[in-house]
C-alpha positions in Angstrom: 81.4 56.2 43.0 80.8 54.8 46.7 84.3 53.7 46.7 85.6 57.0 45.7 83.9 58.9 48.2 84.7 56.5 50.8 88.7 56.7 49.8 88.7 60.7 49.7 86.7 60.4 53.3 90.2 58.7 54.4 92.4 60.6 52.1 91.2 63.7 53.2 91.3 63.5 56.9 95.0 61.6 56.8 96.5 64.5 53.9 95.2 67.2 56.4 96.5 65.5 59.5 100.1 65.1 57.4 100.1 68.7 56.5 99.4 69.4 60.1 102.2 68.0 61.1 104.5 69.2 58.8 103.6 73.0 59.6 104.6 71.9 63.1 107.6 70.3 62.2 109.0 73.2 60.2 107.9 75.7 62.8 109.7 74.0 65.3 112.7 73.3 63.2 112.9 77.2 62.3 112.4 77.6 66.1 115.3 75.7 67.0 117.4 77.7 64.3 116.7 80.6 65.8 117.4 79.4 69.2 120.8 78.1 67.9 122.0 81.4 66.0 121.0 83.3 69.0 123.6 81.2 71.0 126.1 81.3 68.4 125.8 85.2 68.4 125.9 85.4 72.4 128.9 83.3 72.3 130.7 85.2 69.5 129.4 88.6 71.6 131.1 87.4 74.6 134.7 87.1 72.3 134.8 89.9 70.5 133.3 92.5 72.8 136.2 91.9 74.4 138.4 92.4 71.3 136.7 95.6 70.4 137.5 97.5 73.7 140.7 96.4 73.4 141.1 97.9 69.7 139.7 101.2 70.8 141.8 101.4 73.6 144.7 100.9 71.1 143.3 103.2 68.1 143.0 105.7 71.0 146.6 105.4 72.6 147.4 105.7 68.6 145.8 108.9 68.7 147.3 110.7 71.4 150.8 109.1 70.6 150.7 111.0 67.1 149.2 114.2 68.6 152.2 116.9 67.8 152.6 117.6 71.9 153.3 114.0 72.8 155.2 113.2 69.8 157.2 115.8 69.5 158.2 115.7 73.4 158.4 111.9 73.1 161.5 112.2 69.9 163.1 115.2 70.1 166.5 114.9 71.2 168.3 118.4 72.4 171.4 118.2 69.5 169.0 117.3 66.7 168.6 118.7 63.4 165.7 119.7 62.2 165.8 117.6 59.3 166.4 114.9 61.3 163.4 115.9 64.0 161.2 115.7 61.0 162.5 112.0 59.4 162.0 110.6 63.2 158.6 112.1 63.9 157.0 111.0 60.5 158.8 107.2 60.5 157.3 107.5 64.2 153.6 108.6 62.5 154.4 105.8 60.3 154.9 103.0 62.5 152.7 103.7 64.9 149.8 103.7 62.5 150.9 100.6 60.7 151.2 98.6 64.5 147.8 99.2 64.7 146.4 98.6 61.0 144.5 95.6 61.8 142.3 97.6 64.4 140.0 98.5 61.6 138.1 95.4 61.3 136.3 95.9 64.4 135.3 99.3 63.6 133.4 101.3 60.9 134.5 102.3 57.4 133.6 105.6 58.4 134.9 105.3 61.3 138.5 103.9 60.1 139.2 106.8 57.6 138.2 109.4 60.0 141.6 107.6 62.3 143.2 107.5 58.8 142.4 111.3 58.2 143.6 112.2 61.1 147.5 110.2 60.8 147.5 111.8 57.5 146.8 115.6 58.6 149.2 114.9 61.5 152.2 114.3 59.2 150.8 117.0 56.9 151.5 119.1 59.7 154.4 118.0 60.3 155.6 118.3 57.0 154.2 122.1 56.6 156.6 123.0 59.5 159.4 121.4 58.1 159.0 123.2 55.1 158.4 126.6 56.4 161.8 126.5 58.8 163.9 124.4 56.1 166.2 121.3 57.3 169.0 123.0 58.7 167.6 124.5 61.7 167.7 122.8 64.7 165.2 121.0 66.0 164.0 123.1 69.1 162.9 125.5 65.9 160.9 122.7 63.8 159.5 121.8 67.2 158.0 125.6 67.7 156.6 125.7 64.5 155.2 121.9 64.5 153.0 123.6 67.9 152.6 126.8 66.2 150.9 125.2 63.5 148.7 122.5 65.5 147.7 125.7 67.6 146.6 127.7 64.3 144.4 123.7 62.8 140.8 125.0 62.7 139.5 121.3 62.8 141.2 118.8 65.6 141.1 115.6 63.5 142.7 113.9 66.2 140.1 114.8 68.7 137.3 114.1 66.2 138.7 110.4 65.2 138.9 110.4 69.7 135.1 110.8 69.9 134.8 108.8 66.8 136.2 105.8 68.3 134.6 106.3 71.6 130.9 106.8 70.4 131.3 103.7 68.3 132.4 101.3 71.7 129.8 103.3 73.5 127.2 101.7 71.3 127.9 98.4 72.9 127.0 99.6 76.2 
């Protein structure tokens, strides 16, 4: 019985002193983790920040290339037809918004189909014109009514993606 009091007396002491050391061990192994990540997120912060602004500041030339004003100024030609006005202004919709698809990853999903929204009530718009003044009119015509119609829009999507895309980069400084 001496013998096994005399072993737990060593047992004991050594089996605390291990755990000891292993609390300390994995504390300071989760420390350095920590440390680690946080570098790993400073140094991706310091790349992509970068990226963001510049994706806003393209989402946002995206905006006010498809507003009706600067488009419309921007394609119309004086000897156009309307029909033709229309097929340039929505391929114009069209390619701008697909030069800048892979914007979206660095924003929101709200965020994104608010800009999406907006693209697609700008060539809604454009359409409702075209229908109202039919394709042979000239262009000058379709061009009226396009800014007639963006006048009359209750809701500015354009100016709500805008503030959508700013407030989101404004959250990083």
């Amino acid at each position: 019985m001496d013998y096994l009091f005399d072993l737990l007396k060593i047992i004991v002491p050594a089996g605390l002193a291990i755990y000891g050391m292993f609390i300390i061990t994995v504390s300071f192994l989760k420390k350095e983790r920590e440390i680690k990540w946080l570098d790993i997120k400073s140094k991706n912060a310091e790349q992509i920040i970068p990226l963001r602004i510049q994706a806003a500041e393209r989402l946002c030339l995206l905006m006010e290339r498809i507003s009706p004003n600067n488009l419309v100024r921007r394609v119309n030609g004086p000897e156009m037809l309307a029909g033709e006005l229309h097929g340039l202004l929505i391929q114009e919709i069209r390619n701008e918004f697909n030069h800048n698809l892979s914007q979206q990853v660095y924003f929101t999903d709200d965020t994104w189909e608010t800009i999406r929204s907006a693209v697609e009530q700008t060539i809604s718009l454009i359409n409702n014109a075209y229908q109202q003044i039919g394709g042979e009119a000239r262009s000058i015509e379709l061009s009226k009514r396009i800014f007639q119609l963006a006048m009359e829009v209750e809701q500015d999507t354009l100016g709500i993606a805008l503030r959508k895309i700013k407030d989101e980069i404004r959250i990083y400084y």
